[in-house]
C-alpha positions in Angstrom: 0.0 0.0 0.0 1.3 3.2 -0.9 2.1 6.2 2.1 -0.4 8.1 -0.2 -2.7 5.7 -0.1 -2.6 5.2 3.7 -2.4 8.9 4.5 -6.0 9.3 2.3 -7.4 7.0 4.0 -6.5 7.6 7.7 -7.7 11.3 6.8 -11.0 10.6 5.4 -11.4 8.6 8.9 -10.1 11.2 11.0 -12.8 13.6 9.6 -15.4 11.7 9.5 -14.6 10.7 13.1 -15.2 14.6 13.6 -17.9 15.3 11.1 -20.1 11.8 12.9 -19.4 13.1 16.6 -22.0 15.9 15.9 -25.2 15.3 17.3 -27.2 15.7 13.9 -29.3 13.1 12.8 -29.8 13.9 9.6 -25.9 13.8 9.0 -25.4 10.1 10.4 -28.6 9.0 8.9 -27.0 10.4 5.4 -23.2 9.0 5.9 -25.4 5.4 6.7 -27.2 5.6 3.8 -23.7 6.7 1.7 -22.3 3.5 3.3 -25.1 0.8 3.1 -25.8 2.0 -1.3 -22.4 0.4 -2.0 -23.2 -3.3 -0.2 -24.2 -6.1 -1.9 -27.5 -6.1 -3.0 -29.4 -6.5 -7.3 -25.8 -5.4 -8.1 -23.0 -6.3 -6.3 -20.4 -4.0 -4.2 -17.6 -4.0 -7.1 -19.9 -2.7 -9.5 -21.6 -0.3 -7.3 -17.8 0.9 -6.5 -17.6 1.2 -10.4 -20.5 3.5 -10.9 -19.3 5.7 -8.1 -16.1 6.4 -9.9 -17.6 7.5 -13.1 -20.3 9.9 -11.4 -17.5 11.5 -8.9 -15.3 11.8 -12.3 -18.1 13.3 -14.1 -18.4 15.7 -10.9 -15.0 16.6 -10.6 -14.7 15.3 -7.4 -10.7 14.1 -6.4 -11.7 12.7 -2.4 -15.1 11.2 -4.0 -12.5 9.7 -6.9 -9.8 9.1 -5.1 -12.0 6.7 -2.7 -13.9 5.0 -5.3 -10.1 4.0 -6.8 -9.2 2.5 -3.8 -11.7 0.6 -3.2 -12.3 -0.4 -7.2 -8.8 -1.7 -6.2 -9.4 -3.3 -2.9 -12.6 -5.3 -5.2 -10.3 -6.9 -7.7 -10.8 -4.7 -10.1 -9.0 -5.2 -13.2 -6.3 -2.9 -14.9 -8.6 -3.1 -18.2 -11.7 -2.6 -16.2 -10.6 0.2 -14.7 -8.9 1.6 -18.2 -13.0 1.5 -19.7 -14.4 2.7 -16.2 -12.3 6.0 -16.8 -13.2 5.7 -20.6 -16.5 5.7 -20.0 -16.1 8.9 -17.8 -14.0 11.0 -20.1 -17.1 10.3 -22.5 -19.9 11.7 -19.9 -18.0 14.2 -18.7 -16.0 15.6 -21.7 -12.2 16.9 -21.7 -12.6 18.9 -18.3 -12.2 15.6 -16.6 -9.1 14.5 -18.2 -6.9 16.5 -14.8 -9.0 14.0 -12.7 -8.6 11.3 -14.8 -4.3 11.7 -14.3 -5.1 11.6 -10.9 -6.9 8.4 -10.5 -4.6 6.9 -12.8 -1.7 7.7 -10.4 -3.1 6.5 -7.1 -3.9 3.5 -9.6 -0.4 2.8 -10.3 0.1 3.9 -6.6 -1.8 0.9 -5.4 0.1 -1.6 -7.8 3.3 -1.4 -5.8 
């Protein structure tokens, strides 16, 4: 796993640590709801992982990508797979997503090593 990687990830914990510690409802009903979408269910978690990449690309969204990469990775996901998942992206979203589109590709390549 790369330091990147690891740092992203302890982060995104850290704050949500202090975003859930609120006393808001609505917030910890919204982060479940965020969490319990990408289980297993008519489709299963890798692809659900797989449409959340292309809409946070689409979006423009580098924590919302950068999550979905890792855990594309940490489902098996395939070099190839991922290669038509950004593909499919660049297509929806047009040439303003090809910055985001480096990006993922290098925590990609992160995670291989």
């Amino acid at each position: 796993m790369s330091k990147k990687v690891e740092q992203f990830r302890k982060e995104r914990e850290r704050l949500n640590q202090i975003v859930l510690a609120g006393d808001n409802l609505n917030i910890k009903r919204f982060f479940g709801l965020d969490s319990a979408v990408y289980r297993d269910g008519a489709l299963d978690a890798r692809t659900k992982e797989l449409l959340g990449l292309v809409a946070s690309l689409v979006l423009r969204c580098d924590d919302c990508i950068s999550y979905h990469v890792i855990q594309a990775r940490d489902n098996g996901v395939t070099d190839k797979e991922f290669d038509e998942v950004m593909s499919v992206g660049m297509v929806v979203g047009g040439s303003i997503t090809i910055p985001h589109v480096r990006r993922a590709k290098q925590i990609w390549k992160e995670m291989e090593k």
